[in-house]
N, CA, C and O atoms as CSV, one atom per row, in Angstrom:
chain,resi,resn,atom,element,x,y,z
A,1,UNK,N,N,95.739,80.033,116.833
A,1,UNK,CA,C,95.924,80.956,115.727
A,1,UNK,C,C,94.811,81.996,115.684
A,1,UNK,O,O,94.918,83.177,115.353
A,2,UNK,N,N,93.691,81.318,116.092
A,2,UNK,CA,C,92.439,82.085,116.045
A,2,UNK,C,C,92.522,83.559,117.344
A,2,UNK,O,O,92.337,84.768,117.201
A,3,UNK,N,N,92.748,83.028,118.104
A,3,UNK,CA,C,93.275,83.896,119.323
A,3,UNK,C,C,94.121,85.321,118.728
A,3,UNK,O,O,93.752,86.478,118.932
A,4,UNK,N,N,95.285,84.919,117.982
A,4,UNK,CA,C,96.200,86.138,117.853
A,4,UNK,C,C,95.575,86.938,117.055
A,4,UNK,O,O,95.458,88.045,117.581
A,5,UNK,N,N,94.972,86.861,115.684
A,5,UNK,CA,C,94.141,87.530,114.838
A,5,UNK,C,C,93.190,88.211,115.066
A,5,UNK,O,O,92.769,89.094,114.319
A,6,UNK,N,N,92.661,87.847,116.273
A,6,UNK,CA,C,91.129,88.587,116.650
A,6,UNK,C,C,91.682,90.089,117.998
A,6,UNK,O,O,90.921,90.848,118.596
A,7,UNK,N,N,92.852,90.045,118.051
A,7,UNK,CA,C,93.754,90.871,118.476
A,7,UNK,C,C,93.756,92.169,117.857
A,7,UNK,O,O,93.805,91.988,116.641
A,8,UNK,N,N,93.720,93.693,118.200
A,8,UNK,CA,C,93.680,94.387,117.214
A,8,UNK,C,C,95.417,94.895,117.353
A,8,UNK,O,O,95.629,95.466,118.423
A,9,UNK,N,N,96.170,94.816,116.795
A,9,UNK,CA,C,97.813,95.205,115.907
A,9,UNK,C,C,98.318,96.741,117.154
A,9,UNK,O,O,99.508,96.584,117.428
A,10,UNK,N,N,97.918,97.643,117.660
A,10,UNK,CA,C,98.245,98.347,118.741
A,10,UNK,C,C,97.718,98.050,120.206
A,10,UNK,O,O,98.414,98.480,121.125
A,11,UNK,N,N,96.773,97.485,120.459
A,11,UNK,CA,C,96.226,98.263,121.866
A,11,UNK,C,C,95.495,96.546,122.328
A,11,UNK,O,O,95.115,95.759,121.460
A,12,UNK,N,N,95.447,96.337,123.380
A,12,UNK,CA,C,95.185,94.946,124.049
A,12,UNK,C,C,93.510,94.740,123.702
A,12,UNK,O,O,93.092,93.582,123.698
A,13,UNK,N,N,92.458,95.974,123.383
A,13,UNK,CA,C,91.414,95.356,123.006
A,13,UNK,C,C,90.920,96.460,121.787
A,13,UNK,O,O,91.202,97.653,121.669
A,14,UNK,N,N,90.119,95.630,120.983
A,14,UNK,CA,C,89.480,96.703,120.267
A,14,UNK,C,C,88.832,97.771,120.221
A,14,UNK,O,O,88.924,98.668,119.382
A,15,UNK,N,N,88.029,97.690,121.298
A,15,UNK,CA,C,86.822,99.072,122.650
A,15,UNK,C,C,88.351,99.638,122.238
A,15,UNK,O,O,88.331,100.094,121.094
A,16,UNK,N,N,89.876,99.739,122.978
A,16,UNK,CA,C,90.716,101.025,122.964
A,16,UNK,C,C,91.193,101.358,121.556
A,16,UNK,O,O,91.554,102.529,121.438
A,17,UNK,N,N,91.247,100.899,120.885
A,17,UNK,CA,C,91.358,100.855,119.023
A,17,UNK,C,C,90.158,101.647,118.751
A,17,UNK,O,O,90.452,102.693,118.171
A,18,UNK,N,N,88.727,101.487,119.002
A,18,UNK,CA,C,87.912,102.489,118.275
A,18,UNK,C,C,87.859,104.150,119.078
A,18,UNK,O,O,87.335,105.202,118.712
A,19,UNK,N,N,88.468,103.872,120.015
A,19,UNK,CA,C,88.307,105.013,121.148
A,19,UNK,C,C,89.585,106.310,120.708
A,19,UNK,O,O,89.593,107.520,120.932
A,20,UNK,N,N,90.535,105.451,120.039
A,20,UNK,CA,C,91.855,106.140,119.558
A,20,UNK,C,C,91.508,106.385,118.222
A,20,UNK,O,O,92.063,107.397,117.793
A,21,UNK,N,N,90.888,105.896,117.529
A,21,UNK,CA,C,90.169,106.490,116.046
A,21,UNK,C,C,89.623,107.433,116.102
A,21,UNK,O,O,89.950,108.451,115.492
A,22,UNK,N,N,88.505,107.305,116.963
A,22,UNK,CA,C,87.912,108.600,117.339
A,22,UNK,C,C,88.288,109.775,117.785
A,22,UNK,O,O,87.726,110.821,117.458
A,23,UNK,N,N,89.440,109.690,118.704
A,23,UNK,CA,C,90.178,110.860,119.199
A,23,UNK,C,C,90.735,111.474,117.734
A,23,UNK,O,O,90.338,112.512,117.203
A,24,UNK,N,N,91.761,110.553,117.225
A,24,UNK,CA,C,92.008,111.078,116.332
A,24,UNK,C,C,91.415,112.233,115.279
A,24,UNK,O,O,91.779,113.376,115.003
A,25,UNK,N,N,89.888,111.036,114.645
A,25,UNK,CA,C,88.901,111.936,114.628
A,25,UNK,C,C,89.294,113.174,114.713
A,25,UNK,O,O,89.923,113.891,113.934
A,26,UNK,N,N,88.660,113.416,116.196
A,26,UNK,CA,C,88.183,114.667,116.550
A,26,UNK,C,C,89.152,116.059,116.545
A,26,UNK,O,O,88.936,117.256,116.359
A,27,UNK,N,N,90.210,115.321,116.818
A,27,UNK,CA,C,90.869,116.179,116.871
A,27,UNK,C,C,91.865,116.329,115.576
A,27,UNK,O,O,93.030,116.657,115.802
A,28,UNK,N,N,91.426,116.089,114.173
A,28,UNK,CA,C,91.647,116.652,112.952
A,28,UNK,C,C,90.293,117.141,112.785
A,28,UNK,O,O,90.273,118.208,112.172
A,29,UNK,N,N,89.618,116.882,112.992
A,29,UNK,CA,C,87.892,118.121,112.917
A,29,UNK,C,C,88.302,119.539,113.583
A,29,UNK,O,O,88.204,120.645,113.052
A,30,UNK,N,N,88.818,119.214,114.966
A,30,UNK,CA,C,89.419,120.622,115.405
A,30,UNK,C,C,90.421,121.374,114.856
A,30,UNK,O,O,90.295,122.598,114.854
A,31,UNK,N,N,91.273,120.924,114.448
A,31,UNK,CA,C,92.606,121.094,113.591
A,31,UNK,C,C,92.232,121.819,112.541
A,31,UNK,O,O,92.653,122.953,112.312
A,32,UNK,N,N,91.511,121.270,111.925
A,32,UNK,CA,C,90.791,122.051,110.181
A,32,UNK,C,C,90.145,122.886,110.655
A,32,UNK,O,O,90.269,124.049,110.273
A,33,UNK,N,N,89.238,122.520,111.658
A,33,UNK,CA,C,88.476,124.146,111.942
A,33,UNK,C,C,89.116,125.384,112.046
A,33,UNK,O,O,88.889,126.497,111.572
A,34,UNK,N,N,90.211,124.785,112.990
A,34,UNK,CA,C,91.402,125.835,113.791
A,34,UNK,C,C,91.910,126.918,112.025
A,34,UNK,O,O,91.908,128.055,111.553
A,35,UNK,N,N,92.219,125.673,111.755
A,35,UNK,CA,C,93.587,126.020,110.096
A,35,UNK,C,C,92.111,127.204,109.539
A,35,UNK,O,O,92.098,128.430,109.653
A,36,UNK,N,N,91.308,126.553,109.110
A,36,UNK,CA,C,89.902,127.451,108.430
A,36,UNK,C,C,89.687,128.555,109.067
A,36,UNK,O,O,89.507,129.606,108.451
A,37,UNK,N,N,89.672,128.489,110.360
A,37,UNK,CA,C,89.515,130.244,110.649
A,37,UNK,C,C,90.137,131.105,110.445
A,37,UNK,O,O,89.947,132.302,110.228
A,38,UNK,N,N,91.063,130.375,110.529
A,38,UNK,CA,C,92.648,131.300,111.379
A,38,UNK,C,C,93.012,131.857,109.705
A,38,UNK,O,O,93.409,133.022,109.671
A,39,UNK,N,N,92.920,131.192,108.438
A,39,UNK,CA,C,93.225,131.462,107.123
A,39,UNK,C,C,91.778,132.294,106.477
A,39,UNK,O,O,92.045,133.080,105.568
A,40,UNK,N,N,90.621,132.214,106.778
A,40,UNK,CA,C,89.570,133.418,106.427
A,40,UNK,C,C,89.568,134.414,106.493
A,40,UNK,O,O,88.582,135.055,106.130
């Protein structure tokens, strides 16, 4: 039981779970920047 839980719910390890947060991240940081200029 302990096994399946320590599993993160998309991606076979957690290292690729924080790596896809981050992308994400970044690329709504770019996104808003983009939207913010482009509307100034």
């Amino acid at each position: 039981m302990s096994n399946n839980s320590d599993r993160p719910p998309f991606f076979k390890s957690w290292k690729s779970m924080y790596i896809a947060v981050m992308v994400v991240f970044i690329l709504l940081v770019l996104f808003f920047h983009l939207f913010t200029q482009y509307f100034s």
